[in-house]
C-alpha positions in Angstrom: 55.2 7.1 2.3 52.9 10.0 0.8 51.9 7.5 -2.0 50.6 4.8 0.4 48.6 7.1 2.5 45.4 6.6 0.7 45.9 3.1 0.4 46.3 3.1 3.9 42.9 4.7 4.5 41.3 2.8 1.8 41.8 -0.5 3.7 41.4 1.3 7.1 37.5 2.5 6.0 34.7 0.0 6.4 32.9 -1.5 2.8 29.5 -1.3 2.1 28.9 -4.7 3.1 30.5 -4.2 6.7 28.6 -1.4 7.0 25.0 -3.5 6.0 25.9 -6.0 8.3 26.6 -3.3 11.4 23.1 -1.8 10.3 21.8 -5.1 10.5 23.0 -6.1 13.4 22.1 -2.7 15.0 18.3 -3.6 14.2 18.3 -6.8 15.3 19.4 -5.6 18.7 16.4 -3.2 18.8 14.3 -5.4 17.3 15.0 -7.8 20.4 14.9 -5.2 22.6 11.1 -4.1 21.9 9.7 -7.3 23.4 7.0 -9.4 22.0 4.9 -6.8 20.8 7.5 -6.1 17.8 5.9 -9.7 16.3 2.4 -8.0 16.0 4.1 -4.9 14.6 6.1 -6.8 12.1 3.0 -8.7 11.1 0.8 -5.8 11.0 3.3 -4.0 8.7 3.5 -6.7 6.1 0.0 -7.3 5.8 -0.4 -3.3 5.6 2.5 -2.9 2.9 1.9 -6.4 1.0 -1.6 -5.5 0.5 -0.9 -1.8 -0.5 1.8 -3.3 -3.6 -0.5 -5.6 -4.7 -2.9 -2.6 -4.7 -1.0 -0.8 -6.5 0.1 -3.4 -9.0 -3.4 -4.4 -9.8 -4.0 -0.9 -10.6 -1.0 -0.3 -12.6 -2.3 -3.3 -14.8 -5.3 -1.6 -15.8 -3.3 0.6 -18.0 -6.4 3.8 -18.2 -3.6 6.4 -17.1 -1.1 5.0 -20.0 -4.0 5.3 -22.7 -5.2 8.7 -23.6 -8.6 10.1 -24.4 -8.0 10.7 -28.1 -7.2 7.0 -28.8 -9.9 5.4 -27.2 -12.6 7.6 -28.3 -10.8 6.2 -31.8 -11.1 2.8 -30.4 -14.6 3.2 -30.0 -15.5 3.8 -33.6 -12.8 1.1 -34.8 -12.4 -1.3 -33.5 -10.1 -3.1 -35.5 -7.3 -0.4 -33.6 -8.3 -1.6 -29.5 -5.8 -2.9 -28.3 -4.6 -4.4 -24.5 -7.1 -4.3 -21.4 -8.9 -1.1 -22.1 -9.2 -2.6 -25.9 -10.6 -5.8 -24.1 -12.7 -3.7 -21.8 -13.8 -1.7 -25.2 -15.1 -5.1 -26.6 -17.3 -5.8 -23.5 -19.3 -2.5 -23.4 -20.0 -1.8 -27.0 -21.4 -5.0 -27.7 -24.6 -4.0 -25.6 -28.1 -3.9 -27.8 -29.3 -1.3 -25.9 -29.1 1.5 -23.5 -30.3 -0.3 -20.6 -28.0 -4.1 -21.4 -24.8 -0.9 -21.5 -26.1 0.8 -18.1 -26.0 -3.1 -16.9 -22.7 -4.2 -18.4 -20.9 -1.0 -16.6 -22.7 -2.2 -13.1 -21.2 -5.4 -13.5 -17.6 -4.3 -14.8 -18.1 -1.5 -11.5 -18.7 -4.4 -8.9 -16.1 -6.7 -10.4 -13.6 -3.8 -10.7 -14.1 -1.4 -7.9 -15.0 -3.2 -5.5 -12.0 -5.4 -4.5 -9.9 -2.4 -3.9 -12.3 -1.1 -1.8 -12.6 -3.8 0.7 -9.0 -3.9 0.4 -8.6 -0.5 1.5 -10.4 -0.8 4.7 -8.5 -3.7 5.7 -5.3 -1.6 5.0 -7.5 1.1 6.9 -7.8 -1.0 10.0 -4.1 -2.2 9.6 -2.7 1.5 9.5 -5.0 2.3 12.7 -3.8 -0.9 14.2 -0.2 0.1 14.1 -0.3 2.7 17.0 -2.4 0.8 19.2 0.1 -2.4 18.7 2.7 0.2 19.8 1.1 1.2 22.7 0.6 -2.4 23.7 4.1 -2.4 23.8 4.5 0.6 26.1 1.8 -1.0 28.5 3.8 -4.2 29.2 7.3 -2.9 29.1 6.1 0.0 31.8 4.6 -3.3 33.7 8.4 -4.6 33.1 9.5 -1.8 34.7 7.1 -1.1 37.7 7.5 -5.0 38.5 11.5 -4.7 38.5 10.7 -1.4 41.1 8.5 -3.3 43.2 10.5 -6.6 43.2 14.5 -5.2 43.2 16.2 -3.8 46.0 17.9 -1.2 44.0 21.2 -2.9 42.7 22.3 -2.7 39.2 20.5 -5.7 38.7 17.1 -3.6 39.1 18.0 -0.9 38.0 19.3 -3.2 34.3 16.1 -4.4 34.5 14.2 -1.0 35.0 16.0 0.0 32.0 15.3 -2.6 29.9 11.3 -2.4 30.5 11.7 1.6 29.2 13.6 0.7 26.1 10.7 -1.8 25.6 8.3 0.8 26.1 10.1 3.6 23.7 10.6 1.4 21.2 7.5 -0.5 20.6 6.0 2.7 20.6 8.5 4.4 18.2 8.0 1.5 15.9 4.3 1.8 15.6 4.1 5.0 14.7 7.3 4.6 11.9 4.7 1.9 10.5 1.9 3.6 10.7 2.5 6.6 9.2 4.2 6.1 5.7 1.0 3.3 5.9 -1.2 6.6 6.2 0.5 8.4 3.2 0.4 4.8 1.2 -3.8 4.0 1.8 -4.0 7.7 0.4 -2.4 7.4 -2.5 -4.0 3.9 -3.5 -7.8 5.6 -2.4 -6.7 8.4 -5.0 -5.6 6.1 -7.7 -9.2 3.9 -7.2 -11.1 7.3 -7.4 -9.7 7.6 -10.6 -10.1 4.7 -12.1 -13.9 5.2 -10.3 -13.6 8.4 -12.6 -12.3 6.8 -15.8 -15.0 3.8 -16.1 -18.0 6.6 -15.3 -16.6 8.6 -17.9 -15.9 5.7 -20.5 -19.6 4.6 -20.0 -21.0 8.5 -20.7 -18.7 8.4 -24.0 -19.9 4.7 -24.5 -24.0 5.6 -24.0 -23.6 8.6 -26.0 -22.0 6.3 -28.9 -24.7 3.5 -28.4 -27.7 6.2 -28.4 -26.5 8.1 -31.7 -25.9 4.1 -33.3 -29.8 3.0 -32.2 -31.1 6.5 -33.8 -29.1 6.3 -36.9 -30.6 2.5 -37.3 -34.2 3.5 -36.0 -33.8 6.7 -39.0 -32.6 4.7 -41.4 -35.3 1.9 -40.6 
């Protein structure tokens, strides 16, 4: 008897997947509870988040974090050594003839590079400010479910079912948009740090690159 006990329990406890599946369908229930306006949350959320990962992934890809100084100030000076995309960027800017073709080249890598992910972080801007207000156009119209089930019940259960169901509408639309909007917040700031730096890497990479270029042109115009 002792010895089947904790089989006993074992097949008495719920699995993982059971317990998935009551999670699930515990959100789905809320999910229909909060009304229409959970759509325009849901949408706003995977615009917001989609955006923010490819973000993130674009930036990843540049690889300036995962190549230090000391090599591509190497680089620089040989470049039989570059390597992957701040090698490739390495070719582009030290082929300039002069100081003003380099100070034109970074413009251009600047406005091809930079400024993407900053019109992509005002969009995610708008989309984090956007969750809120979606939220609270959920409270409007489930309040308007409720004050319309006052006005037109007669104070049954029926009304008062209904009366309830126009407040959970309200709490959790609202609930929602905040739960999207703020790890959204924390998200856009991270990615705006992340561009400043690689703002910070290309502005530093072109001071090495001119300084480079400037002490090449005076060793040619000496030895000329």
């Amino acid at each position: 008897m002792t010895a089947a006990l904790p089989v006993l329990l074992q097949a008495s406890s719920p699995t993982l997947g059971e317990r998935l599946a009551h999670l699930c369908e515990q959100a789905f229930a809320v999910w229909v509870a909060g009304g229409w306006a959970m759509v325009a949350i849901a949408i706003n959320a995977l615009l917001m988040f989609g955006l923010g990962v490819d973000m993130w992934l674009r930036l990843q890809a540049k690889g300036f974090r995962r190549v230090p100084e000391k090599i591509w100030r190497l680089w620089i000076e040989h470049p039989r050594h570059r390597e992957g995309k701040i090698g490739r960027l390495l070719d582009t800017v030290t082929g300039a003839g002069s100081l003003a073709a380099s100070a034109a080249i970074f413009q251009g890598i600047r406005t091809a590079e930079i400024a993407p992910f900053t019109r992509d972080l005002r969009v995610m801007k708008v989309c984090v400010a956007a969750g809120p207000l979606l939220g609270l156009f959920g409270t409007v119209t489930g309040m308007l479910a409720t004050f319309g089930a006052l006005a037109s019940g007669s104070g049954g259960e029926k009304t008062m079912s209904a009366v309830a169901k126009g407040i959970s509408e309200a709490l959790i639309t609202t609930e929602t948009g905040l739960v999207v909007a703020l790890p959204g917040l924390f998200f856009q700031y991270q990615l705006t740090r992340q561009k400043e730096r690689y703002s910070a890497f290309l502005a530093h990479l072109e001071t090495v690159c001119t300084q480079f270029l400037y002490r090449r042109l005076r060793a040619r115009h000496t030895a000329a």
